[in-house]
FILUM-649898 format. One record per residue (C-alpha): residue in three letters; x, y, z; chain. Coordinates in steps of 0.05 Angstrom, whole numbers, plus 5000, padded with zeros to 4 digits. Layout:
<nodes>
> ala / X / Y / Z / A $
...
</nodes>
This chain:
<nodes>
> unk / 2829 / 2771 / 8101 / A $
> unk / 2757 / 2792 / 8118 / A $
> unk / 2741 / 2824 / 8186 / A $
> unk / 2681 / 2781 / 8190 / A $
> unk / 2717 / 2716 / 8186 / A $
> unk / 2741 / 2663 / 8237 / A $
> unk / 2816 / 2669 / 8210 / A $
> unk / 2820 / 2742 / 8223 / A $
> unk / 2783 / 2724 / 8293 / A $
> unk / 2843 / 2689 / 8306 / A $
> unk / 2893 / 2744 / 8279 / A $
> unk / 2870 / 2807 / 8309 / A $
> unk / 2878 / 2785 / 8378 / A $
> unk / 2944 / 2751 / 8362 / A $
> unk / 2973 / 2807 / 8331 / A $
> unk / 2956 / 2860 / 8381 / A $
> unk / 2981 / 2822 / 8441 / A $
> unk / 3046 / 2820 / 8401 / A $
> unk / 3046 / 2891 / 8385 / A $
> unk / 3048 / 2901 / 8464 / A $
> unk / 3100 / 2854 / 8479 / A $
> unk / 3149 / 2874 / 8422 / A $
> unk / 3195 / 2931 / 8443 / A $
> unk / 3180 / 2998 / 8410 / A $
> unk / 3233 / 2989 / 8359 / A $
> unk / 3207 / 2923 / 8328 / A $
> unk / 3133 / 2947 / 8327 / A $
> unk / 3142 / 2967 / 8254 / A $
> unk / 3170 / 2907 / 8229 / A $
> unk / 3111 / 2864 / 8269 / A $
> unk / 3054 / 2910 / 8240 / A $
> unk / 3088 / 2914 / 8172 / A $
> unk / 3089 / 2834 / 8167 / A $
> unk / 3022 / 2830 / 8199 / A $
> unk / 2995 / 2879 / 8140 / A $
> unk / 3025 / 2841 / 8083 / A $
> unk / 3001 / 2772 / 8114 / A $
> unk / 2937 / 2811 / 8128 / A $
> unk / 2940 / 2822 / 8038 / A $
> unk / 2956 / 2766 / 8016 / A $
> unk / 2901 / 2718 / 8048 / A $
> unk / 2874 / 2752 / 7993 / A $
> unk / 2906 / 2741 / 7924 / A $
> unk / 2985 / 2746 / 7944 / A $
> unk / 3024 / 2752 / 7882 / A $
> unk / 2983 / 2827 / 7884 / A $
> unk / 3025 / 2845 / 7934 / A $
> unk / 3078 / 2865 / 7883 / A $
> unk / 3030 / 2921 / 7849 / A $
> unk / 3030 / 2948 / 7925 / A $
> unk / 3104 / 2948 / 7928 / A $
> unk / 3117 / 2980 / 7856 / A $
> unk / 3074 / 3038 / 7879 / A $
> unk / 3107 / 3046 / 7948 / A $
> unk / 3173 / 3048 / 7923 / A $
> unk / 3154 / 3103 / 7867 / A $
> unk / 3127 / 3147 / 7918 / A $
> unk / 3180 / 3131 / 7971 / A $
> unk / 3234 / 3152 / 7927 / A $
> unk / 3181 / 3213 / 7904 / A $
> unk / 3182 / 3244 / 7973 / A $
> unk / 3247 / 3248 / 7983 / A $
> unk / 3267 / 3278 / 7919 / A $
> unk / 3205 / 3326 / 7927 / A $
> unk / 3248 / 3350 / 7996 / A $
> unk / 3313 / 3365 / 7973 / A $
> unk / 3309 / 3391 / 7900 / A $
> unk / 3272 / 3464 / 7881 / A $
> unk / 3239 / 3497 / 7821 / A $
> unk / 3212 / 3451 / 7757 / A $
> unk / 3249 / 3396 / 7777 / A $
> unk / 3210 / 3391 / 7840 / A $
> unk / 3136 / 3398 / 7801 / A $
> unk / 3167 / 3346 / 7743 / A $
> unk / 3177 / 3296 / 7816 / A $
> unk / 3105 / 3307 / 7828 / A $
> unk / 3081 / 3299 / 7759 / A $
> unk / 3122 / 3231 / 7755 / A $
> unk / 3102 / 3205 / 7814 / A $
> unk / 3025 / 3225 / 7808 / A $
> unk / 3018 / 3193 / 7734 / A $
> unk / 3067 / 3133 / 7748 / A $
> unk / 3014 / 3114 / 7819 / A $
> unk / 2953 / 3134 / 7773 / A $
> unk / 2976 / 3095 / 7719 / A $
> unk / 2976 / 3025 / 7764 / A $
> unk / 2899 / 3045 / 7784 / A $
> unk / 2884 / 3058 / 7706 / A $
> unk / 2910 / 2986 / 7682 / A $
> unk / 2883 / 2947 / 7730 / A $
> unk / 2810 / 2987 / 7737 / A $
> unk / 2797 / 3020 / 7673 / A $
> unk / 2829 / 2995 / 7617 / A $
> unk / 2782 / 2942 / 7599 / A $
> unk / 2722 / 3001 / 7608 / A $
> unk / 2761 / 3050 / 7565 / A $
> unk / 2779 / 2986 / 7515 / A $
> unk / 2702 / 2965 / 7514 / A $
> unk / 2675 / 3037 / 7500 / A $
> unk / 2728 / 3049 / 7439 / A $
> unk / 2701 / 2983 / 7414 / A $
> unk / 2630 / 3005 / 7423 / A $
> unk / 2645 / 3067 / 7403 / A $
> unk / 2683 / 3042 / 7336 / A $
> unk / 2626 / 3000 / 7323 / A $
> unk / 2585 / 3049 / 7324 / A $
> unk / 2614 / 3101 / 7281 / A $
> unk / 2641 / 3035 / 7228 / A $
> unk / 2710 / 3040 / 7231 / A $
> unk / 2758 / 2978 / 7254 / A $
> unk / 2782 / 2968 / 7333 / A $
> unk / 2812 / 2903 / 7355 / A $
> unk / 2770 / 2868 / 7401 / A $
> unk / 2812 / 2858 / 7462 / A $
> unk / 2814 / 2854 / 7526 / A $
> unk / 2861 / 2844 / 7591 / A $
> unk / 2843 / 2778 / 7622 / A $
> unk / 2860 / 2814 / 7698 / A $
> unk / 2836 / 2813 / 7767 / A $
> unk / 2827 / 2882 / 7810 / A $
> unk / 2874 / 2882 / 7860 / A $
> unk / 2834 / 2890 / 7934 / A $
> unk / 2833 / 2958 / 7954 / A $
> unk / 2879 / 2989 / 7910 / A $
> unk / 2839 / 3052 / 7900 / A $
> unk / 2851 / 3063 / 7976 / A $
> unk / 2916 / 3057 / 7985 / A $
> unk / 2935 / 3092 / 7907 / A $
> unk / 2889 / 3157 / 7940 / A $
> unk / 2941 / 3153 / 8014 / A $
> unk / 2997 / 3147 / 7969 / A $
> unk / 2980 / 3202 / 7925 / A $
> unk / 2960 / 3247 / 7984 / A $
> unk / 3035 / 3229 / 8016 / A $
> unk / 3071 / 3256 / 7957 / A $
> unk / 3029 / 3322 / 7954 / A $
> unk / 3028 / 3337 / 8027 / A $
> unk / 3110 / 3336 / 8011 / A $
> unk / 3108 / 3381 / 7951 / A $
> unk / 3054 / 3434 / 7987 / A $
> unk / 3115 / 3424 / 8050 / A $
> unk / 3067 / 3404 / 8099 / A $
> unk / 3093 / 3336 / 8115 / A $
> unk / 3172 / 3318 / 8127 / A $
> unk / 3191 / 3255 / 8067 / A $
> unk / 3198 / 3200 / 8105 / A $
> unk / 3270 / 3165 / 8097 / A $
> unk / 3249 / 3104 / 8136 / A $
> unk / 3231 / 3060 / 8071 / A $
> unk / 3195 / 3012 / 8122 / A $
> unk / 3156 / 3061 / 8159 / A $
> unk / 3132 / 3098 / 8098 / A $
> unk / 3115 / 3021 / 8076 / A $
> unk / 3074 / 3007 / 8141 / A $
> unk / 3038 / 3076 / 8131 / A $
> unk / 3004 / 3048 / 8065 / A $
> unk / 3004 / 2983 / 8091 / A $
> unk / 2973 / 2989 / 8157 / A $
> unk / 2919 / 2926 / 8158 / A $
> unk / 2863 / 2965 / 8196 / A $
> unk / 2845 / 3012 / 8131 / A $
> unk / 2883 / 2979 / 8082 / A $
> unk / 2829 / 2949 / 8038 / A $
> unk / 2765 / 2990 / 8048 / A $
> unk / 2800 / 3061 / 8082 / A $
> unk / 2795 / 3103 / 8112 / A $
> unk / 2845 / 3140 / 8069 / A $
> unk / 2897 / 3169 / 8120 / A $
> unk / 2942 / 3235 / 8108 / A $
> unk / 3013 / 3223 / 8136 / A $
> unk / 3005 / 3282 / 8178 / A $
> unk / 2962 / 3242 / 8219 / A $
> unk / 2980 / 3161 / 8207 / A $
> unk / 3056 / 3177 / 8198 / A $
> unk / 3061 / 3221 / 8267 / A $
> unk / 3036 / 3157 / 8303 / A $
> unk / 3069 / 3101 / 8267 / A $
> unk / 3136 / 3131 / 8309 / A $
> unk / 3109 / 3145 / 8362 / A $
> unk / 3120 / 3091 / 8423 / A $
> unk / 3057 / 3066 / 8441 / A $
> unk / 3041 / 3050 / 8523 / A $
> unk / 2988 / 2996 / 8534 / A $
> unk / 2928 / 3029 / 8557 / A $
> unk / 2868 / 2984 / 8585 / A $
> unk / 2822 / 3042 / 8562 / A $
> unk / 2842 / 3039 / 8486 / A $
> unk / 2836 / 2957 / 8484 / A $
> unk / 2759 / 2959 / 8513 / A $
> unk / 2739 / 3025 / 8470 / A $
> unk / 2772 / 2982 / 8411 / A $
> unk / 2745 / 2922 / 8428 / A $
> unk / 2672 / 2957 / 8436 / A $
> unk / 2682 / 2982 / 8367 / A $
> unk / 2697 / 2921 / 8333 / A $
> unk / 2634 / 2889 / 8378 / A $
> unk / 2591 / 2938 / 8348 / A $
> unk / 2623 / 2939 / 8270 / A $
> unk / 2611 / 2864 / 8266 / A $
> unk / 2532 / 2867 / 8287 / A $
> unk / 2528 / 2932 / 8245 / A $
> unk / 2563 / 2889 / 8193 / A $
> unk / 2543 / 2817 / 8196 / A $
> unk / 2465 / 2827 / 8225 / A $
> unk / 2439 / 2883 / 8190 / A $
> unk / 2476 / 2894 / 8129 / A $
> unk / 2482 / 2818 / 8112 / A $
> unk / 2407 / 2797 / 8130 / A $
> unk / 2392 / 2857 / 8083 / A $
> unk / 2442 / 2834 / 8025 / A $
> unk / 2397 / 2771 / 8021 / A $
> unk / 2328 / 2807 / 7994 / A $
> unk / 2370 / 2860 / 7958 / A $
> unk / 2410 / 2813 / 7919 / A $
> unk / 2340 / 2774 / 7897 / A $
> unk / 2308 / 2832 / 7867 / A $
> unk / 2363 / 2862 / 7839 / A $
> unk / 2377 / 2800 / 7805 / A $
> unk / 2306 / 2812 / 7759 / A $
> unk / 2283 / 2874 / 7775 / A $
> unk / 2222 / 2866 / 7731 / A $
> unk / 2189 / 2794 / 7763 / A $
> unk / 2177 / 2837 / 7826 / A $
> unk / 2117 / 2888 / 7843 / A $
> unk / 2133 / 2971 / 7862 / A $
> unk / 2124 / 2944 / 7941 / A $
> unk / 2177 / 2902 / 7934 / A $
> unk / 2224 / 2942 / 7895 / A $
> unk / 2208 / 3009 / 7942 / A $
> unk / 2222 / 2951 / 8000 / A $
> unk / 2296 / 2937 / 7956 / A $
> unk / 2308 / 3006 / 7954 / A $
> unk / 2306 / 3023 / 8025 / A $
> unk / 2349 / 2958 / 8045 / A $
> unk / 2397 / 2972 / 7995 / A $
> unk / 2405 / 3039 / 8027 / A $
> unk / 2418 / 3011 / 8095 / A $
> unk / 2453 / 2956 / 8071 / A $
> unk / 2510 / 2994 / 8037 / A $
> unk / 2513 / 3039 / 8093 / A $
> unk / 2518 / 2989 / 8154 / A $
> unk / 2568 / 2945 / 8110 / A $
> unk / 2622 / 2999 / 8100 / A $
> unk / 2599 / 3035 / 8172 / A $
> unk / 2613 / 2970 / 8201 / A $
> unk / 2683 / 2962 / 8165 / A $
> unk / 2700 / 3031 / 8191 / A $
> unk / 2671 / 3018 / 8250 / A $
> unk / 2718 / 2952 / 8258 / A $
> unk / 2782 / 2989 / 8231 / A $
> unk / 2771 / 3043 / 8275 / A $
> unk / 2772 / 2991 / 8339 / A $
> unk / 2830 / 2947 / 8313 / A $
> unk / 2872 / 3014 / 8308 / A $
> unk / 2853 / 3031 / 8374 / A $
> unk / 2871 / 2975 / 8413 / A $
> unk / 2951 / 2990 / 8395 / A $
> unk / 2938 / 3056 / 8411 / A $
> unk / 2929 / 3088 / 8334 / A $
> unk / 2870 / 3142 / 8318 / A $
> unk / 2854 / 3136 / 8250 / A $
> unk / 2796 / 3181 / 8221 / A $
> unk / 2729 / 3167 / 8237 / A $
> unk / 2688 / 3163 / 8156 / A $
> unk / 2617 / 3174 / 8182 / A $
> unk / 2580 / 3211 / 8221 / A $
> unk / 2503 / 3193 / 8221 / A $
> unk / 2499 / 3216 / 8142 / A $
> unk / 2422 / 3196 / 8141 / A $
> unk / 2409 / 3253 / 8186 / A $
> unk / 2434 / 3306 / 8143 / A $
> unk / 2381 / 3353 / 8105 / A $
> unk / 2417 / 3364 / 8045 / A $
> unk / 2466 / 3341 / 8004 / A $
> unk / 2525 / 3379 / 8018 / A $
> unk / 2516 / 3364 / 8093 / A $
> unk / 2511 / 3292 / 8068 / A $
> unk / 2575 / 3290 / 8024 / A $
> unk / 2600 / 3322 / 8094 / A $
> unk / 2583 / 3260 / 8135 / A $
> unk / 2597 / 3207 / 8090 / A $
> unk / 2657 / 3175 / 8072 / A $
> unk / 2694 / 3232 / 8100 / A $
> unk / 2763 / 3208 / 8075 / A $
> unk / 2743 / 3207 / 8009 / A $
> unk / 2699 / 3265 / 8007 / A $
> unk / 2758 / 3312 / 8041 / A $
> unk / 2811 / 3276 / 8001 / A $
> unk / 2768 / 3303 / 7927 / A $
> unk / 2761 / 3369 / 7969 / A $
> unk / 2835 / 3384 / 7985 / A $
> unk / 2873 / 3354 / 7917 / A $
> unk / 2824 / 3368 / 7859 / A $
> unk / 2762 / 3421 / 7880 / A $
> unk / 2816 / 3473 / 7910 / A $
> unk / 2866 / 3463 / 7870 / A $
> unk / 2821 / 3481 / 7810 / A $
> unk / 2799 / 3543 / 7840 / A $
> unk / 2738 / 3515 / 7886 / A $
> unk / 2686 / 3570 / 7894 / A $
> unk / 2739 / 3631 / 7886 / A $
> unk / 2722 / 3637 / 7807 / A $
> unk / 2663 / 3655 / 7763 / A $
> unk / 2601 / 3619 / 7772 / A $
> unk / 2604 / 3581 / 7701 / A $
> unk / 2677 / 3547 / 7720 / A $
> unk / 2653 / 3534 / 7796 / A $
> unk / 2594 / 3504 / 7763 / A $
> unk / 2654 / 3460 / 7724 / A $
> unk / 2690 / 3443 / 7784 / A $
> unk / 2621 / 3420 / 7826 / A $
> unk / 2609 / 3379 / 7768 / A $
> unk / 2680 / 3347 / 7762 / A $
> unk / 2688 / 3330 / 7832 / A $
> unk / 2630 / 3284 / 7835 / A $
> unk / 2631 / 3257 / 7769 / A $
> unk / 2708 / 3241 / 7790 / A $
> unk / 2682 / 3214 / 7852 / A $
> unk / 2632 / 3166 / 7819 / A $
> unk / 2683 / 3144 / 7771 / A $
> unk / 2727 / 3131 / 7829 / A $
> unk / 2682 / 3082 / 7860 / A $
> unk / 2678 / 3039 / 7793 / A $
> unk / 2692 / 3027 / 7724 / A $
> unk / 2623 / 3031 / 7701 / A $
> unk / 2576 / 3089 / 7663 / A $
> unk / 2522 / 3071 / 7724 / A $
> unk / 2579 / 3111 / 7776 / A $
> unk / 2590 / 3168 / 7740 / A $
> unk / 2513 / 3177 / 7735 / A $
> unk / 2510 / 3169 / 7801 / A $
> unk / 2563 / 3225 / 7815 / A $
> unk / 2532 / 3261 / 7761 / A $
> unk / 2468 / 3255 / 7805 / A $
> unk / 2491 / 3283 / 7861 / A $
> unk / 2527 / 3343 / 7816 / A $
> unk / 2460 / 3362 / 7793 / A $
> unk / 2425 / 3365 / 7859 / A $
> unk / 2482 / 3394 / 7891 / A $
> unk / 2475 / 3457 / 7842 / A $
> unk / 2400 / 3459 / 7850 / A $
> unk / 2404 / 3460 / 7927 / A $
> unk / 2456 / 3516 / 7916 / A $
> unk / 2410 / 3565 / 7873 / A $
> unk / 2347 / 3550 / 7915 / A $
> unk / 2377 / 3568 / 7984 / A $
> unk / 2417 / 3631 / 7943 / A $
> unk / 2356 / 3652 / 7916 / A $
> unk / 2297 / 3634 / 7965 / A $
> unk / 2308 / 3662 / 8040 / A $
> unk / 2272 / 3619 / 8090 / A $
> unk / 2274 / 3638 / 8167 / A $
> unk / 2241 / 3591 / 8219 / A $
> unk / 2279 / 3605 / 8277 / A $
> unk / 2233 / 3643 / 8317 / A $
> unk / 2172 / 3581 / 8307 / A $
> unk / 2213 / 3533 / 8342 / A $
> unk / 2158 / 3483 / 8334 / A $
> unk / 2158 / 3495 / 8257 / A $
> unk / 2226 / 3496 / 8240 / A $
> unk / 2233 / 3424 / 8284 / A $
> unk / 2180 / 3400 / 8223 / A $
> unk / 2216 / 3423 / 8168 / A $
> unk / 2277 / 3409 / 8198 / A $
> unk / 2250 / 3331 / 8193 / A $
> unk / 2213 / 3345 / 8128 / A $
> unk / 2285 / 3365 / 8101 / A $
> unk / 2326 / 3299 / 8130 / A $
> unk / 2267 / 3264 / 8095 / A $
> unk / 2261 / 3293 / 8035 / A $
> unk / 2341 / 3281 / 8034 / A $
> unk / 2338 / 3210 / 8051 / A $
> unk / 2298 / 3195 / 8001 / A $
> unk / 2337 / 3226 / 7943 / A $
> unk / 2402 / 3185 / 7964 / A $
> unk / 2360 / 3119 / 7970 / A $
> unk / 2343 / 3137 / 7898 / A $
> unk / 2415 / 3148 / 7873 / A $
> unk / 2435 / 3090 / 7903 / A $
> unk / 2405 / 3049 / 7844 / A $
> unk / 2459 / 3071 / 7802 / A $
> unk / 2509 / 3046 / 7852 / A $
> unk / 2478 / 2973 / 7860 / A $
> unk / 2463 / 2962 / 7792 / A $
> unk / 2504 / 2923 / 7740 / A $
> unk / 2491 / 2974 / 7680 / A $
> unk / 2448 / 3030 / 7659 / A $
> unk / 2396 / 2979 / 7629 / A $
> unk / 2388 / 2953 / 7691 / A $
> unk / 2376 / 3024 / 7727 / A $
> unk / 2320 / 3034 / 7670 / A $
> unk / 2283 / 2973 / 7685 / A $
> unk / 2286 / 2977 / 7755 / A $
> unk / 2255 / 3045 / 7752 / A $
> unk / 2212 / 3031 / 7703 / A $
> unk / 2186 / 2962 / 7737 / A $
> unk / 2171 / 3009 / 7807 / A $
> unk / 2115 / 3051 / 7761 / A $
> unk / 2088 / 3001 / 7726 / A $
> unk / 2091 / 2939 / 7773 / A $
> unk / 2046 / 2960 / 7827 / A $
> unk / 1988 / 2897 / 7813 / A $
> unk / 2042 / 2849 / 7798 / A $
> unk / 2050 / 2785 / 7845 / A $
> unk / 2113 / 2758 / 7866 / A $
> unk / 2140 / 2718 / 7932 / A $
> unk / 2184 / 2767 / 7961 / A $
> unk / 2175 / 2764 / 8033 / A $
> unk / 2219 / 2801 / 8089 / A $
> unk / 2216 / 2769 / 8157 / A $
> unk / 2199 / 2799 / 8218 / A $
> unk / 2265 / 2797 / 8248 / A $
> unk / 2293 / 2843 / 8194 / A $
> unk / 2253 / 2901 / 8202 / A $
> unk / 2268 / 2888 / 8286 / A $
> unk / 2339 / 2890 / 8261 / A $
> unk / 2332 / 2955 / 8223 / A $
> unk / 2287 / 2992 / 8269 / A $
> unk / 2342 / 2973 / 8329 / A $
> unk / 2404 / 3001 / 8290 / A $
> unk / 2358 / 3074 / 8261 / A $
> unk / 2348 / 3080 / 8336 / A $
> unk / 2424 / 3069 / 8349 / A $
> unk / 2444 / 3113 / 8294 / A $
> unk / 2401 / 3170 / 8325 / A $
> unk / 2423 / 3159 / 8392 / A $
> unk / 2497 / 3160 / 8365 / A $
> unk / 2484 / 3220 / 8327 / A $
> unk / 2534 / 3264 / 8369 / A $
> unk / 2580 / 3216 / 8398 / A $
> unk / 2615 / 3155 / 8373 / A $
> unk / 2593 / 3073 / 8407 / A $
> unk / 2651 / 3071 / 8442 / A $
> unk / 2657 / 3140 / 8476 / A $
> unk / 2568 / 3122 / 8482 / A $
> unk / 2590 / 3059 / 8523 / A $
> unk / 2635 / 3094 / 8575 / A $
> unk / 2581 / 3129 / 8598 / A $
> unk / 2535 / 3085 / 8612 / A $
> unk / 2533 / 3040 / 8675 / A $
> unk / 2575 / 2972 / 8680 / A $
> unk / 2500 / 2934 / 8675 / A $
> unk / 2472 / 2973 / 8615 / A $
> unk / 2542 / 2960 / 8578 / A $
> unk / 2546 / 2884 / 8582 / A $
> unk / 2477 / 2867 / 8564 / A $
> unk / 2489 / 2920 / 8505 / A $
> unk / 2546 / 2876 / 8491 / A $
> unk / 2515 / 2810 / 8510 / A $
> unk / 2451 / 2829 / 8461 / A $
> unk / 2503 / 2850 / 8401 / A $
> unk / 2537 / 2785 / 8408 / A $
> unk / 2486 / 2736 / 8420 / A $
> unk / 2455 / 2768 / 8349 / A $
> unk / 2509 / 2752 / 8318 / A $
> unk / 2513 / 2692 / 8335 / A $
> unk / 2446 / 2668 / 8328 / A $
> unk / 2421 / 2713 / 8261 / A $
> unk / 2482 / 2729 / 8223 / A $
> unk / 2464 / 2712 / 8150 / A $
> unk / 2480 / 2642 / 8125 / A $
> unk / 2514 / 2667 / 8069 / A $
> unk / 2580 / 2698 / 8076 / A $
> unk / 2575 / 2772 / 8046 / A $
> unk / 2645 / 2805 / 8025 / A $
> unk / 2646 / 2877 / 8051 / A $
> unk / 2616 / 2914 / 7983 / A $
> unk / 2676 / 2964 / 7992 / A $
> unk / 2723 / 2916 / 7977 / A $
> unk / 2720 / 2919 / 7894 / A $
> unk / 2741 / 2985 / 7898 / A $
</nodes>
């Protein structure tokens, strides 16, 4: 079911006032039906790849908890390949199938042509990541195993982030899923307010953007460097203000029942490099790659060549995470080697502004700038199809600058764009719902009033899925 969608319009309220009414004890069963209803408006028999991976790390936990020594790691080792091995059938086997082929081709020996006619299960990178954080939170002993099979179900299953994140540690989702939750006026109009704003982040900018992104991406080549450079910069709002606005929407859906679920961005085009960046964008993910692969390999506590390893692993595994495709891992790759050249130029080059208060304001812009820019131009490998495609639209930006072509943005999009920058600098230190509260009761409904009257009126005729979604 899609947040921007008249059905779910007509769930969300439903199942929240029923949440409220229930008694504490049947909560679980109410939000654990909601959550699988919630799935399978999507494709329902996929349900069942959901279940096989909840049960396996279910009955993981609480073997983790009572047994000791190599039996305990051999636990972890099952359950960690058993849940990876569900994410590796259904998302990479057909890319690992097609490179042997292209690879057997290439070097002339024989390789059977073959591939799995399947379908990628909604979301199931999200909830394989909770999963696999569950079972390792157990095995480091931070988290109790959960004996409730249904509440342990509901934790991977909650409907707020179950599709598109964010990814939730049990120390923090788990803790609240028992705890009995009081109805709280404050937490429905702070939720509420939330899901106001996701939808106009979501369905006015991002989709009004998707329109003229989608066209030039389509033939990069037909299209003059304005237009392109024009492409760029939409896709680079677009992507952000359609999974912002998911977040945005799970975050106030949570909220109304009283859940706090982890807030995935904090104004990540303001940052002035790319580690700050990586720090302020898609925090669940970005924390999750932190905590179960960079320290577990030895993060920056070894010799510069294997750190240098580990940098480069991290986001490579990252990119590959997002999608079964050579154009992700070159855009994790990307980010590996600017990470590493940001790293040796502020090791080895010692700037101090801090007494020129007016000059280090400059280059403190120059810096969010300069770091815009190179994540608007990494974002190319994210959007396109293949690595052809990357080549030509690159190649089309230098060469295309006296070509003709009909692209034409209106008016109202740039409006649309300049309103939410503003918003997203305004919000730079405090979140739209916390923003609201303190502002008076006139300022706050024509804030709401404008929001929804835009959506109404200039949501894009098309009907965009949230991009998230395929992963």
């Amino acid at each position: 079911m899609l947040f921007n969608s008249i059905p779910f319009l007509i769930f969300f309220p439903i199942v929240t006032a029923l949440f409220y009414l229930l008694p504490h004890k049947y909560r679980w069963i109410h939000l654990l039906a909601a959550s699988c209803f919630f799935y399978m408006f999507f494709v329902p028999q996929y349900i069942l790849i959901l279940l096989i991976t909840i049960v396996i790390d279910y009955a993981a936990g609480i073997y983790l908890e009572k047994t000791e020594g190599k039996r305990r790691k051999l636990f972890l080792v099952v359950s960690v390949v058993s849940t990876c091995l569900v994410l590796v059938i259904f998302k990479y086997l057909n890319f690992f199938n097609q490179n042997m082929i292209s690879l057997s081709h290439y070097l002339g020996f024989y390789y059977p042509d073959r591939f799995i006619n399947i379908i990628l299960p909604i979301g199931l990178s999200f909830h394989t990541f909770q999963s696999l954080s569950y079972v390792i939170e157990v095995y480091r002993g931070n988290q109790k195993a959960e004996k409730h099979f249904g509440v342990y179900s509901l934790y991977v299953m909650f409907y707020p982030q179950l599709v598109t994140g964010p990814i939730e540690r049990p120390q923090n989702l788990l803790r609240q899923l028992r705890e009995k939750k009081i109805f709280q006026l404050s937490n429905v109009i702070r939720g509420l307010r939330l899901v106001l704003f996701g939808l106009f982040v979501k369905m006015v900018i991002a989709d009004n953007l998707a329109v003229f992104v989608d066209q030039v991406y389509e033939n990069p080549a037909i299209y003059n460097s304005y237009s392109l450079l024009t492409a760029l910069l939409f896709y680079s709002f677009q992507i952000y203000c359609d999974f912002f606005g998911y977040s945005t929407i799970a975050l106030g859906c949570a909220l109304t029942m009283g859940y706090s679920i982890t807030d995935n961005f904090k104004t990540p085009y303001l940052s002035k490099n790319i580690t700050e960046f990586w720090h302020r964008w898609h925090i669940s993910l970005s924390t999750w790659f932190r905590d179960y692969v960079y320290f577990p390999m030895g993060g920056n506590r070894v010799k510069m060549p294997r750190w240098i390893l580990n940098i480069a692993v991290v986001f490579v595994l990252s990119g590959f995470w997002h999608g079964a495709n050579w154009t992700f891992i070159f855009w994790g790759g990307s980010y590996a080697l600017i990470y590493l050249i940001e790293h040796a130029f502020r090791k080895n080059v010692k700037l101090d502004f801090s007494k020129n208060l007016i000059l280090s304001k400059i280059l403190h812009g120059v810096a969010i700038m300069k770091n815009f820019v190179l994540v608007t131009l990494i974002w190319v490998f994210f959007r396109a199809v293949n690595l052809s495609q990357i080549k030509q639209f690159y190649a089309s930006i230098y060469h295309n600058f006296h070509v003709k072509d009909d692209f034409v943005v209106g008016r109202k999009i740039w409006l649309f764009l300049a309103f939410f920058v503003v918003m997203d600098v305004i919000l730079r230190k405090s979140r739209f719902d916390t923003w609201c509260s303190n502002r008076s009761f006139v300022v706050r409904w024509l804030i709401y009033a404008v929001m929804l009257f835009l959506i109404i009126a200039f949501s894009s005729v098309e009907s965009f899925p949230f991009i998230y979604f395929q992963f």
